[in-house]
C-alpha positions as CSV (number, residue, x, y, z in Angstrom):
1,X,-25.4,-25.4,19.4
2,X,-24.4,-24.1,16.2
3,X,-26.4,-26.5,14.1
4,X,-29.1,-25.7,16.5
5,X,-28.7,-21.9,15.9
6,X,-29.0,-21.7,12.0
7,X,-32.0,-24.6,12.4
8,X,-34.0,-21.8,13.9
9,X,-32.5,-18.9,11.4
10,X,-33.8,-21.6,8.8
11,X,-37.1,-21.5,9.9
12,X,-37.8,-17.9,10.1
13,X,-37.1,-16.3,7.0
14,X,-37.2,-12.7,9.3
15,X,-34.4,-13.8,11.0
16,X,-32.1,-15.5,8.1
17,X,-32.4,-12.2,6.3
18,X,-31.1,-10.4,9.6
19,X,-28.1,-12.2,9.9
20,X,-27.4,-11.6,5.7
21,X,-27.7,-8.2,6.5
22,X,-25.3,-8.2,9.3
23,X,-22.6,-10.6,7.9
24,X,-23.0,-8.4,4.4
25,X,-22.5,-5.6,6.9
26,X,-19.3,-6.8,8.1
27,X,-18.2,-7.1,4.2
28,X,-18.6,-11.4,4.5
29,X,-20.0,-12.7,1.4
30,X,-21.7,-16.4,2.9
31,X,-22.1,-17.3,-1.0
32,X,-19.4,-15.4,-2.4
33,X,-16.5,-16.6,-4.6
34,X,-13.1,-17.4,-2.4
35,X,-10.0,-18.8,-4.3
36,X,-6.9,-19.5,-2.9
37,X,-4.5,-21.5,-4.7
38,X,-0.9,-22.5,-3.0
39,X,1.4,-25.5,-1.9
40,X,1.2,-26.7,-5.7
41,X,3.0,-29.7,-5.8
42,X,1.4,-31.4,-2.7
43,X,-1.6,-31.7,-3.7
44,X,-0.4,-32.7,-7.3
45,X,3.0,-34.8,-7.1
46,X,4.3,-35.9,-10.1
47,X,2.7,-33.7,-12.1
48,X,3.9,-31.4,-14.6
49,X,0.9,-28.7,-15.1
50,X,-1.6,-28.4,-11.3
51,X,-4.8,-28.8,-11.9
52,X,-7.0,-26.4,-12.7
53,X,-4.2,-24.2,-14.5
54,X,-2.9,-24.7,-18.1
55,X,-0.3,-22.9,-20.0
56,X,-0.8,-20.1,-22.7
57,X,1.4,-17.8,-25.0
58,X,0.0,-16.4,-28.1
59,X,1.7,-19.0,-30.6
60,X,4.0,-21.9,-29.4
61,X,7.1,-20.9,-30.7
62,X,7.6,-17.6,-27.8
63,X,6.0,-19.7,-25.0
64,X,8.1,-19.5,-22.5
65,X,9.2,-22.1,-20.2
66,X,6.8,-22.9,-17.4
67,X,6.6,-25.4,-14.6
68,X,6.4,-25.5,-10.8
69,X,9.7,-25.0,-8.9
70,X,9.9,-26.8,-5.3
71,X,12.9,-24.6,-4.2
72,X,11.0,-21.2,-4.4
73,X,8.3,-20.9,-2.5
74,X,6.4,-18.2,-0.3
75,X,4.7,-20.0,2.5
76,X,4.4,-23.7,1.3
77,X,6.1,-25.3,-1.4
78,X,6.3,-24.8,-4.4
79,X,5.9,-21.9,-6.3
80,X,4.6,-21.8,-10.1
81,X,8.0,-20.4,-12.2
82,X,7.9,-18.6,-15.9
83,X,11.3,-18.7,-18.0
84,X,12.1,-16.5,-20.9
85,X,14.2,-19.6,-21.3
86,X,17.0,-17.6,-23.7
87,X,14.3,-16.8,-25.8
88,X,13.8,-12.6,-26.5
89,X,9.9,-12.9,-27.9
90,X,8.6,-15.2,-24.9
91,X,5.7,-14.1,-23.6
92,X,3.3,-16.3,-22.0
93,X,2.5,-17.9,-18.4
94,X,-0.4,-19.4,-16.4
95,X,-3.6,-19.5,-16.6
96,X,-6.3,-20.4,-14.1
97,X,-10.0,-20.5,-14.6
98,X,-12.2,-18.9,-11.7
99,X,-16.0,-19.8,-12.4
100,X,-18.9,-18.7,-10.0
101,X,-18.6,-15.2,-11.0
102,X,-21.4,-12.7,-10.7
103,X,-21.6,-9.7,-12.9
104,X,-22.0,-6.0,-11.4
105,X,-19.8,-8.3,-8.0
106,X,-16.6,-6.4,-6.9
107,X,-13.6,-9.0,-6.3
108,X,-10.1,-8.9,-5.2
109,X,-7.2,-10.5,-6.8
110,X,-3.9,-10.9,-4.9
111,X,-0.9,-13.0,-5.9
112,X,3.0,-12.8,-4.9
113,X,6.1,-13.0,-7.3
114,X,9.9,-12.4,-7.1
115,X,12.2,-12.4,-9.8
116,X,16.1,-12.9,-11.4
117,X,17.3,-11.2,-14.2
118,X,14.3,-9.1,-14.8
119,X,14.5,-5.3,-16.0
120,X,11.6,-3.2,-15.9
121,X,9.1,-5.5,-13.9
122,X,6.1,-3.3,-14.6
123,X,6.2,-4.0,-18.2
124,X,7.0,-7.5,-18.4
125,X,5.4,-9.0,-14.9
126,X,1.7,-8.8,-15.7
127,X,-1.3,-10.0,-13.4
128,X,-4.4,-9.8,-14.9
129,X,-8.2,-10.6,-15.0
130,X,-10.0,-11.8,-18.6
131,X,-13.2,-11.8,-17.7
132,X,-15.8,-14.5,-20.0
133,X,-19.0,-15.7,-20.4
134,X,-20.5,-19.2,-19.5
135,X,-19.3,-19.9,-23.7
136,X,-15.8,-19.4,-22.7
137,X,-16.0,-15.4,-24.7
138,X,-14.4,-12.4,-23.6
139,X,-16.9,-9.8,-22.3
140,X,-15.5,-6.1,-20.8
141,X,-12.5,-6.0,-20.9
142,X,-9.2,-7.5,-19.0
143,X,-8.0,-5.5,-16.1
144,X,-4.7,-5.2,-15.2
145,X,-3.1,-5.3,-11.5
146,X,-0.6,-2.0,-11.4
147,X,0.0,-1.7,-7.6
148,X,2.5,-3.2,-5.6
149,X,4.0,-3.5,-2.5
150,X,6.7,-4.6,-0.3
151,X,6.7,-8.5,0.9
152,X,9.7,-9.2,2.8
153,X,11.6,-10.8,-0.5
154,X,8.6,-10.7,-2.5
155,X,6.5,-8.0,-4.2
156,X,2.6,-8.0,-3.4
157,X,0.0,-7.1,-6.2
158,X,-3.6,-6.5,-5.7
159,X,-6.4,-5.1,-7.6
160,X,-10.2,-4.8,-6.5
161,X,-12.3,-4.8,-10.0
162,X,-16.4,-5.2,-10.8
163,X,-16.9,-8.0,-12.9
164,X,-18.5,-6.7,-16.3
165,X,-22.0,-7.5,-17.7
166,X,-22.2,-11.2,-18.9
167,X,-18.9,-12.1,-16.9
168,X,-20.1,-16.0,-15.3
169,X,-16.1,-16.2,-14.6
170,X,-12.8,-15.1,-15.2
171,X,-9.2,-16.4,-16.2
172,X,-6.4,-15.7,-13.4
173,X,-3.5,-14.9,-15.7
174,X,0.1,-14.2,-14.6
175,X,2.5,-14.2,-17.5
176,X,6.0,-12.9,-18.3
177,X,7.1,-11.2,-21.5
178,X,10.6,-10.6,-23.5
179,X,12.9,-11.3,-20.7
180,X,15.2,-14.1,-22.3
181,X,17.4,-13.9,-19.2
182,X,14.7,-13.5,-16.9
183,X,12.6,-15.9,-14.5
184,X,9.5,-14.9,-12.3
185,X,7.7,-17.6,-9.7
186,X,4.2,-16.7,-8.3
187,X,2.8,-17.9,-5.0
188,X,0.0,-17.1,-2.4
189,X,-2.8,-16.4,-5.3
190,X,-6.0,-15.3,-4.3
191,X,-9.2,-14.1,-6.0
192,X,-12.5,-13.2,-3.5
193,X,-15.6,-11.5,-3.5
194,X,-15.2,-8.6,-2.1
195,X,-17.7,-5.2,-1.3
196,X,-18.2,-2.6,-3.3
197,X,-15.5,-0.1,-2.5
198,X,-17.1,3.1,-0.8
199,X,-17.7,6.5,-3.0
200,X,-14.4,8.7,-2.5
201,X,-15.8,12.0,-2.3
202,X,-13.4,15.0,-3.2
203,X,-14.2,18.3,-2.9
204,X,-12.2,21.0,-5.5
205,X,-12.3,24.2,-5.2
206,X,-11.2,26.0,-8.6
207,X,-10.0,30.1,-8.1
208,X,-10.3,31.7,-11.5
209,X,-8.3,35.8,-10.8
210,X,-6.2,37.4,-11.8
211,X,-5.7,40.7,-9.6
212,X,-4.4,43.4,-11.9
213,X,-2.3,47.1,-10.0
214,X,-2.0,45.0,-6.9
215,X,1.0,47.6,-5.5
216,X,2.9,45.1,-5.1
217,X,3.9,41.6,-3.4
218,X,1.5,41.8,-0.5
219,X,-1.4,43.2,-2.6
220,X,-1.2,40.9,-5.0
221,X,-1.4,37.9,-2.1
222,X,-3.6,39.5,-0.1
223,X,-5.9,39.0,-3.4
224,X,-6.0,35.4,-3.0
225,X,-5.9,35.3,0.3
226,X,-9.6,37.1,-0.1
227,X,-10.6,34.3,-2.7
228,X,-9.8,31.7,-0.4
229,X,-12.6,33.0,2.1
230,X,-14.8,33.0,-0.9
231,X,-14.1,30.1,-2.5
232,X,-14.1,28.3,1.4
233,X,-18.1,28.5,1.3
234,X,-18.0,25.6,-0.8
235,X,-16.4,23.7,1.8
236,X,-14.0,22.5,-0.4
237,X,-11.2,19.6,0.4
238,X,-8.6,21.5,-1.5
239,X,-8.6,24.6,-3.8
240,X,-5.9,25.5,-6.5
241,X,-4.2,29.0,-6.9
242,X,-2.6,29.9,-9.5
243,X,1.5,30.0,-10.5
244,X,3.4,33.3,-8.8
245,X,0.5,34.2,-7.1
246,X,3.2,37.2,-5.2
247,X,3.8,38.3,-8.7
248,X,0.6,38.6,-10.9
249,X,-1.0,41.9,-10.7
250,X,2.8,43.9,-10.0
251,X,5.9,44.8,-11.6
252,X,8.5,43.0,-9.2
253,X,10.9,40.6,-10.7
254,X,11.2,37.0,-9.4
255,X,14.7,37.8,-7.0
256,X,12.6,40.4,-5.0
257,X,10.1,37.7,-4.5
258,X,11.5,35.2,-4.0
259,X,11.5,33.2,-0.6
260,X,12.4,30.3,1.4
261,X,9.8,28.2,1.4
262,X,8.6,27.4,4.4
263,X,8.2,31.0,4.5
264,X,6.0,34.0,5.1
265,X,3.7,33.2,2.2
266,X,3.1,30.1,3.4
267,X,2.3,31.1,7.0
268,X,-0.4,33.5,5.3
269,X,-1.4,30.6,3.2
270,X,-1.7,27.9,6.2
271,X,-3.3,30.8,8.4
272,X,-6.6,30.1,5.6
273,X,-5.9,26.5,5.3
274,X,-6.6,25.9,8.9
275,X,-8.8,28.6,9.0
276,X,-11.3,26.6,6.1
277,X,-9.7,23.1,7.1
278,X,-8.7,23.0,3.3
279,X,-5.9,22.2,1.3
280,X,-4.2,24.6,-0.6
281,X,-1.7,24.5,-3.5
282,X,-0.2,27.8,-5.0
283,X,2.4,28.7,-6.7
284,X,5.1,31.4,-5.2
285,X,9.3,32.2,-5.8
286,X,11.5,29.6,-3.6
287,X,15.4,31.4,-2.5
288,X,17.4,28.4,-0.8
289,X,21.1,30.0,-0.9
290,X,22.0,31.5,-4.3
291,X,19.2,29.7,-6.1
292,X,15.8,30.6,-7.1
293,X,13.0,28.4,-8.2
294,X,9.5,28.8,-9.6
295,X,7.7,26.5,-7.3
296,X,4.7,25.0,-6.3
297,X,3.0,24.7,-2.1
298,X,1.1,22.3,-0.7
299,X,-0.4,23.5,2.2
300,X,-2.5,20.5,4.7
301,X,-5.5,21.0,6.7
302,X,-3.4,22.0,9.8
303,X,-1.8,25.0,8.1
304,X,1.4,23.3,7.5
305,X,3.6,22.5,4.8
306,X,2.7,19.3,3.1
307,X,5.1,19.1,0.1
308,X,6.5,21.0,-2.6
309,X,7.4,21.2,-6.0
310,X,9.8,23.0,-7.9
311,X,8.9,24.0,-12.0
312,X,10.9,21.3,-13.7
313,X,10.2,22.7,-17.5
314,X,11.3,26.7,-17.7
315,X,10.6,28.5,-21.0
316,X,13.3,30.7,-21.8
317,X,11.6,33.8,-20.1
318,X,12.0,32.0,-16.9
319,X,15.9,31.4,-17.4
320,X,17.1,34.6,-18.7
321,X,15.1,35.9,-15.4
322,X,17.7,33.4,-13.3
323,X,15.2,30.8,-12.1
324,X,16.6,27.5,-11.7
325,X,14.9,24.2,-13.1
326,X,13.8,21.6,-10.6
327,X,14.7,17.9,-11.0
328,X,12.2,15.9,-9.7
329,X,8.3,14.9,-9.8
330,X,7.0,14.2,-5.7
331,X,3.9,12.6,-5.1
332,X,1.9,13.7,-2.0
333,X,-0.2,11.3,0.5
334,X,-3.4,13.3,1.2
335,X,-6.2,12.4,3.5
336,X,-8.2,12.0,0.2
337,X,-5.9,10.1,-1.8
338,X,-2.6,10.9,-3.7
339,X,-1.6,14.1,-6.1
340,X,1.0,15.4,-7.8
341,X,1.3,18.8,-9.1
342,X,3.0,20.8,-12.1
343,X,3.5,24.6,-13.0
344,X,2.2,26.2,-16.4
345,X,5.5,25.2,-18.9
346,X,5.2,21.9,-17.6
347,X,2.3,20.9,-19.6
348,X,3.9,21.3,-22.8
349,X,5.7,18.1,-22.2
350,X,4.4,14.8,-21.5
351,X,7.0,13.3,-18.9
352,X,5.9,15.2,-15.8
353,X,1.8,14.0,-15.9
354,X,3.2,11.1,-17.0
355,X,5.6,10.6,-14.0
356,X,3.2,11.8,-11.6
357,X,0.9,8.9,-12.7
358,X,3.2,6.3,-12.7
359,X,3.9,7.3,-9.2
360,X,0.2,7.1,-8.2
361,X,-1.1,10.5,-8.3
362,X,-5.0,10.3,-9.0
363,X,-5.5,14.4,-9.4
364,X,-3.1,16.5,-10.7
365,X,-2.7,20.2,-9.5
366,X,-1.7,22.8,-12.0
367,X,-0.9,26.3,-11.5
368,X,-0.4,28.4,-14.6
369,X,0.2,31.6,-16.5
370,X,-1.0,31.2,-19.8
371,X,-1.3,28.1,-22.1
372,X,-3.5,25.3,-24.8
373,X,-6.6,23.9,-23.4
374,X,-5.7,21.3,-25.5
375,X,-2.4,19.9,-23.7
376,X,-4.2,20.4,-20.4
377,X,-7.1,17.9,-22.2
378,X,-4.2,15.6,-23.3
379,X,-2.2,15.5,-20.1
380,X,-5.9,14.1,-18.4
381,X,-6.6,12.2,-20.4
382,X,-3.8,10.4,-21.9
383,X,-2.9,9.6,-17.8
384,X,-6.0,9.1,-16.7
385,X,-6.0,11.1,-14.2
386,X,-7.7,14.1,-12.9
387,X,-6.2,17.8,-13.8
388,X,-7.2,20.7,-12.2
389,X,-5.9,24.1,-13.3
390,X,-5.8,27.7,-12.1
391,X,-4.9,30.1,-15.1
392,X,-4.7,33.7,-15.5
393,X,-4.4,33.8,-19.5
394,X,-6.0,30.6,-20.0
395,X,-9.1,28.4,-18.4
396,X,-9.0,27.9,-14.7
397,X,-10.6,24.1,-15.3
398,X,-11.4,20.6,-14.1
399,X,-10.7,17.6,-16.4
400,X,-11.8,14.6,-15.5
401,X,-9.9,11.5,-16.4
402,X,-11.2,11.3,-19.8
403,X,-10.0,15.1,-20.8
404,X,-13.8,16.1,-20.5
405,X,-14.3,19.5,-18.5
406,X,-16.4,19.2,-15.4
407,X,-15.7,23.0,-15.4
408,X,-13.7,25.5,-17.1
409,X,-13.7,29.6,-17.1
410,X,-11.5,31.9,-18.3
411,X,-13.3,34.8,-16.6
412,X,-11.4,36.2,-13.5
413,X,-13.4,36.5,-10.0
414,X,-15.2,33.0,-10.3
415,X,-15.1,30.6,-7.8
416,X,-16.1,27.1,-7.9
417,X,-16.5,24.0,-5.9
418,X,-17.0,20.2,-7.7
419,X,-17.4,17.0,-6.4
420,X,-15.5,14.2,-7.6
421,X,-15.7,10.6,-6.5
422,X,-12.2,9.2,-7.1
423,X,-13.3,5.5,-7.1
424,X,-15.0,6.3,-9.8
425,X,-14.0,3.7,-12.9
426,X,-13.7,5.6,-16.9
427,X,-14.2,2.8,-19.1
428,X,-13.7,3.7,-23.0
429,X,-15.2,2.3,-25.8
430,X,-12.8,-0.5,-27.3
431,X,-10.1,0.2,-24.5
432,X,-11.5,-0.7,-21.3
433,X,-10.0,1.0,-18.2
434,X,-7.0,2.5,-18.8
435,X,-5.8,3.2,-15.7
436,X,-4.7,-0.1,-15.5
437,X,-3.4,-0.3,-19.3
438,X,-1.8,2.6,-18.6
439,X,0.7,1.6,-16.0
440,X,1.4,-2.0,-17.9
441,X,2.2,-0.9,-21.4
442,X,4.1,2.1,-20.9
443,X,8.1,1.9,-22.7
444,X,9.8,3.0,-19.1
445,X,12.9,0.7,-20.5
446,X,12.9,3.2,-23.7
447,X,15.3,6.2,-23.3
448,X,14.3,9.5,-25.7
449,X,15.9,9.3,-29.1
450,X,18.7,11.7,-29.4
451,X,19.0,11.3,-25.4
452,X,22.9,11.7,-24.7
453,X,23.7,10.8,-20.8
């Protein structure tokens, strides 16, 4: 019956190009690449290298040691191993060559590992697509997988990538670097056509006031509590206030503001939020016990508190005023995708955008007093990631992931909605995208010089 069936789709070209439609509808590619490569040594007994792979290290003398080993294995014997083999320059590992691939295609490369006597996986373990031409050239550039996951004793990585202009295929490459002690086997590796991944649409709302002879705490919130109606005509996703939004525009020091957090403020706040089904992130004065903290809200569609996150850098204002540094950098799960946010002082130091990243965050929120357009420029760009201010001596702004402004004010009263599409890829001239880059060549095993535990 089934030969039957696709005889007739055969000869009507009307009703071939239906079922395309429908089987590209439910994301199958009938022509599209599909590569799974496991169970090595079955296929390939006695042999050292499986077919289809070679080995590669960029000169012979720091290849590491390579070879399949039939006692680790995911779901079938065996599993392909790399060895720094006592060697501290090794860096190499195998290579696989994936041909029957279509530029301006989207495709999805999965592969398992474990390791022994590894430190700092994300710099050493690398999975990555080199993407050639049919003469065996590099064109685009490699992309790097930087997520991963949980798998029972293993760790999952994935990555869904377009294949660059000229691309006819790609090398698989899964390599480990300057771990003499170390070993890392690979198993279950995949590479498939996949669909294009759907626009992420984002919706920011930017609030650029600074209320001045506010009276006091509740004048000065009530203020933005009026923007956020204004702003909400946008129909934003999330909108950013700006840092001590109970204290700009009055005279009150940060004790007599200070609040537990969740809180009054943040009642008012989620009364809007679920009001505008927005997010909201501000910044207000935390009291828990004897200590006080600058920090920053995350308020959720529903009104409720999603996250917050106290000032980690305080200038020296801050401290004689008896605020307390915070000591951590939370990442929040959004029905949009993940942020992270800072507070003004913040942004004079790298570590905190650069935490946040590491951690995921794709949009950073930041709430501050007065500061250099420049660092706020740098912090995007340098993690890739979008930053969205709120500033009251400064620009309230939106930076995309290559520090470019999408918009930026410093005039107070303005309110602005932008779209951003957050599967949106940044590829720079001579770099390629480095989001990816990012995450696999950062010195995480580094401590600060001068940095005394």
């Amino acid at each position: 019956m089934t030969s039957c069936y696709w005889s007739l789709c055969r000869s009507n070209r009307w009703i071939t190009a239906i079922v395309l439609i429908l089987l590209t509808a439910e994301g199958v590619h009938p022509n599209g690449l599909k590569i799974s490569l496991r169970d090595f040594p079955s296929a390939h007994a006695g042999t050292r290298i499986p077919e289809g792979w070679h080995i590669w290290a960029p000169r012979p003398e720091i290849s590491p040691a390579c070879y399949v080993d039939q006692s680790q294995f995911r779901s079938a014997p065996a599993s392909l191993a790399i060895a720094g083999n006592g060697n501290p320059a090794a860096y190499g590992g195998w290579v696989y060559r994936a041909e029957g691939i279509d530029e301006g295609h989207h495709y999805r490369l999965t592969a398992f590992y474990k390791t022994r006597g590894v430190r700092h996986e994300q710099l050493r373990v690398v999975a990555r697509l080199d993407w050639q031409n049919l003469k065996e050239q590099r064109v685009g550039y490699p992309d790097y997988a930087y997520t991963t996951e949980p798998a029972g004793d293993w760790k999952k990585v994935t990555m869904k990538v377009v294949a660059p202009e000229g691309a006819s295929q790609a090398l698989m490459e899964f390599t480990l670097g300057w771990s003499p002690e170390g070993t890392v086997w690979w198993d279950d590796i995949s590479l498939e056509e996949v669909p294009a991944p759907p626009r992420r649409i984002v919706r920011i709302g930017t609030v650029s006031l600074r209320p001045r002879q506010t009276g006091g705490k509740e004048g000065s919130l009530q203020a933005f509590l009026n923007a956020l109606d204004r702003v909400a005509v946008g129909k934003p996703d999330i909108v950013c206030l700006g840092e001590g939004i109970t204290l700009i525009g009055n005279s009150s020091s940060y004790t007599e503001l200070a609040e537990p957090v969740p809180g009054p403020t943040t009642a008012r706040l989620g009364q809007k939020a679920r009001e505008h089904q927005m997010y909201i992130v501000a910044g207000l004065y935390e009291r828990e016990g004897k200590v006080t903290y600058n920090t920053a809200v995350l308020i959720d569609r529903q009104g409720k508190l999603a996250g917050k996150y106290r000032k980690v850098y305080l200038p020296r204002e801050e401290i004689e005023g008896g605020l307390t540094p915070g000591s951590e950098y939370p990442v929040f799960e959004t029905d949009f995708g993940k942020i992270g946010m800072m507070i003004c002082w913040d942004v004079h130091y790298a570590d905190p955008a650069r935490a946040l990243a590491a951690k995921g965050a794709e949009i950073i929120f930041l709430p501050i007093w007065g500061g250099y357009t420049q660092l706020m420029q740098a912090r995007a760009l340098e993690n890739h990631v979008y930053l969205v201010t709120a500033g009251y001596d400064c620009e309230t702004a939106l930076f995309n992931p290559l520090g470019e402004a999408l918009h930026s004010t410093k005039e107070s009263g303005v309110f602005k909605t932008l779209t951003v599409d957050l599967n949106q890829r940044f590829i720079e001239p001579w770099l390629g995208d480095m989001r990816g880059r990012f995450h696999k060549e950062i010195r995480w095993d580094l401590a600060s010089p001068g940095l005394v535990e």
